[in-house]
N, C-alpha and C positions, 0 to 999 in steps of 0.2 A: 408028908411035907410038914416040918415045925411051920409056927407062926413066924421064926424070923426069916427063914427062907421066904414064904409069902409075900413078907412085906416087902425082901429086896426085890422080887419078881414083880410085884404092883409098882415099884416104886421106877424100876426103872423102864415099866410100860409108862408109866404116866410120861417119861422124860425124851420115850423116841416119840410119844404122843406129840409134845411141848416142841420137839424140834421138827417134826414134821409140821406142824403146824406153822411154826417162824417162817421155815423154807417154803411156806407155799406164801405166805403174808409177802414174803421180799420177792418173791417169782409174781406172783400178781403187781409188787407197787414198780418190780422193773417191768412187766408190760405195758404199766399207765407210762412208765418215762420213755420207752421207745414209741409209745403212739406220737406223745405229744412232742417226741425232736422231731418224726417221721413230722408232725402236724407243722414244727417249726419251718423244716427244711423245705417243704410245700411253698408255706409265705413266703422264704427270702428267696424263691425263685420264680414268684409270682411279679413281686415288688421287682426285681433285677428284670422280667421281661416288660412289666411295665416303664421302668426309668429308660432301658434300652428301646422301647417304643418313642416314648419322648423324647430322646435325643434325637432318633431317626425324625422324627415328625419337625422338629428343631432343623436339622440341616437341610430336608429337603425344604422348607421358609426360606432357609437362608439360599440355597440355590436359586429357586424361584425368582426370588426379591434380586440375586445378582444378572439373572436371564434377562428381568424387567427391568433393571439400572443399564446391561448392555445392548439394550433391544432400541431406549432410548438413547443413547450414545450414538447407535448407527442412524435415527432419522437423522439426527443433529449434525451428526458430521454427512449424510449424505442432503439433507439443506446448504451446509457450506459447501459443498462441493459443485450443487445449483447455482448460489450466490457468485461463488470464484468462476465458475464457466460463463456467466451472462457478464460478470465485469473485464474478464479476459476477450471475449468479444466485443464489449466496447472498446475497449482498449485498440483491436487489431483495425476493428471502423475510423479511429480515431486516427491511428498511424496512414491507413490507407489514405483518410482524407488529406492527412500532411502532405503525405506525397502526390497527393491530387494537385494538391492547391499549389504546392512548391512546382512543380511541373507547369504547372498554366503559366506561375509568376517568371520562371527562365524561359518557357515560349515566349511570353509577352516582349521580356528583355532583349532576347534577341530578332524579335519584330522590332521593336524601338530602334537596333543601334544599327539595323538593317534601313530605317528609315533614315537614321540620323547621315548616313552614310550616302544619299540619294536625295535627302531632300536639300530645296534651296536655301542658305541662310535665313534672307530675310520674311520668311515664312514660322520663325521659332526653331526654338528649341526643342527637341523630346530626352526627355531623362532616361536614362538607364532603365526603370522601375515600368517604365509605359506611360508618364504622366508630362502631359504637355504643357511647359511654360513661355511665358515670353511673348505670347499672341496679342492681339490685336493692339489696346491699348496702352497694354502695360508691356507691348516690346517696341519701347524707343527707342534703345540703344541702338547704337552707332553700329556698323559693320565693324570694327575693330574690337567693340567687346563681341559679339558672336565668334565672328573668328578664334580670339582667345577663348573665349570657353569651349568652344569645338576642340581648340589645339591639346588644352587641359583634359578636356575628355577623352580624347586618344588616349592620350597618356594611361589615361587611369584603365580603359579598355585594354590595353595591353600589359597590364600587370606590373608598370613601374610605379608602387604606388607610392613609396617614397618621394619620387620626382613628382608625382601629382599633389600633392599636401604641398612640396615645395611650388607647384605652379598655381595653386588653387590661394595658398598665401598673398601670391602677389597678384591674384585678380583681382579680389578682395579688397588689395589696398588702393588697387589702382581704380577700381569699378564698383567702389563702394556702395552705390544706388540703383546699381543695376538690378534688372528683376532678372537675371540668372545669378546675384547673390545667394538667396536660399537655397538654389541648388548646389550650387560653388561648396559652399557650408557647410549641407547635408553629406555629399562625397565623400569631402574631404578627412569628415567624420567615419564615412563608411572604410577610406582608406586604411583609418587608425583601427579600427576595427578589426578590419580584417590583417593589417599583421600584430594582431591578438594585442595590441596598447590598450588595454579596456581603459586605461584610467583616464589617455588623453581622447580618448573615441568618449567617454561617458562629458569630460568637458567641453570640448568640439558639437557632439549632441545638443547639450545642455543650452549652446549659443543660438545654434538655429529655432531654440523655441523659445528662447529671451530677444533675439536679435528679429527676427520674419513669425512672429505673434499669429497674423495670417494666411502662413503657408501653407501649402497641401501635405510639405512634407514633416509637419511638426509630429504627427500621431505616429509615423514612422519614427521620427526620432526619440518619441518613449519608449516605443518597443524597442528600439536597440541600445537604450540607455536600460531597460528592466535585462536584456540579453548580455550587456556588458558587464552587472550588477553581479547575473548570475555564476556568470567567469570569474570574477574575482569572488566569490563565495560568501557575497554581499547579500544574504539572504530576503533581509527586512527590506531596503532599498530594491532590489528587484521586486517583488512581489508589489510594493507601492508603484512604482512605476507601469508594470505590467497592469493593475489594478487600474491607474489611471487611463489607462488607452482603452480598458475594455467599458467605465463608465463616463467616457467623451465620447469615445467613436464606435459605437457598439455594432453598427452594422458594416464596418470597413475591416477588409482583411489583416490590417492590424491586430484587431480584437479578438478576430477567432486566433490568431496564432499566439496570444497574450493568453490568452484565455487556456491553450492546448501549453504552455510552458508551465502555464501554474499548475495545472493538471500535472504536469512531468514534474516537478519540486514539491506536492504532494504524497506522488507515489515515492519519490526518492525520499523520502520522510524530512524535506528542507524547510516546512514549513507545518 
């Protein structure tokens, strides 16, 4: 073998040397780059289980937090449903006593007109209502006003009330000082009343507590000037009225029914 053979033989050992070499340099620095994506891809699915922890830990808070907003809901609404059952029972006490009470007052009435009907004139009068005027010294009157006010009070007992107002007019003018006045008065009022005139029942009322100051039936005639108010949808005027009877005559059955009407224009939201 010449020297130049030689050299190409060294020369081109030295260059599979030189390229073996390279190839194992880039085979080594590509295993440092797949450890460290293999190292990468580790973390971002470490970090993604942790965020994904988070978020769970997150909702189930906010579950929680909505369990406990409707855990309190239900005391709150099963409180009012306490509150609404204990006022709905007074309510039905309340109705029940109406009808108590309204039940005694047409017993009474019809004991009265049962009396009225049996007793002697000159013994008095008994009102429709139960309440006895006319007695001892303050019934001077004459047999001819008894009589007329008996006659008037048929009238009105039988349902012509029309013709009662018209009869009760002319006792009035004719028996102007008689002590069956205030009752005459009061009637006459209840006639207008009851075929629903609230305006002239509320002025009619109005008289017997300007006109007999110390009547029995004045406290009456609030409460059906507050009951007439109420008809005509006279809110403020009823409620005064009613008002008044219950702090004049607080322990007269007046006043509980005054009293049980504004209770009724409460719940109707009239007042």
């Amino acid at each position: 073998m010449n020297k130049l053979q030689g050299a190409t033989f060294s020369a081109a050992k030295k260059g599979r040397a030189t390229f073996v070499g390279r190839f194992l340099f880039l085979l080594v620095c590509f295993g440092f780059v797949l450890i460290n994506a293999n190292a990468a891809d580790v973390s971002v699915e470490q970090r993604l289980k942790l965020i994904e922890q988070k978020l769970d830990n997150q909702n189930l808070m906010q579950l929680l937090n909505t369990l406990q907003a409707l855990q309190r809901e239900v005391s709150e609404l099963r409180g009012d449903v306490e509150v609404l059952s204990f006022e709905l029972g007074k309510l039905k006490k309340q109705q029940k006593d109406i009808y108590i009470d309204l039940d005694q007052r047409i017993q009474q009435t019809d004991k009265s007109v049962a009396g009225l009907q049996t007793a002697p004139p000159v013994m008095g009068v008994t009102s429709i209502d139960g309440g006895v005027e006319g007695q001892g010294a303050e019934a001077q009157g004459t047999l001819s006003e008894q009589e007329s006010y008996q006659a008037v009070l048929n009238i009105l007992k039988s349902g012509r009330y029309e013709e009662a107002i018209q009869e009760y007019q002319v006792f009035l003018i004719t028996y102007p000082e008689s002590s069956f006045a205030s009752n005459a008065q009061y009637w006459m009022a209840e006639a207008y009343y009851v075929l629903k005139d609230f305006q002239s029942a509320v002025t009619q009322f109005q008289k017997v507590i300007s006109a007999y100051p110390d009547s029995k039936k004045v406290s009456d005639a609030y409460l059906k000037i507050g009951f007439s108010y109420y008809e005509l949808k006279e809110w403020v005027n009823a409620q005064s009225a009613l008002e008044k009877v219950i702090a004049d005559y607080s322990s007269s059955t007046a006043a509980r029914l005054a009293q049980r009407r504004i209770q009724k224009m409460k719940l109707e939201g009239n007042i």
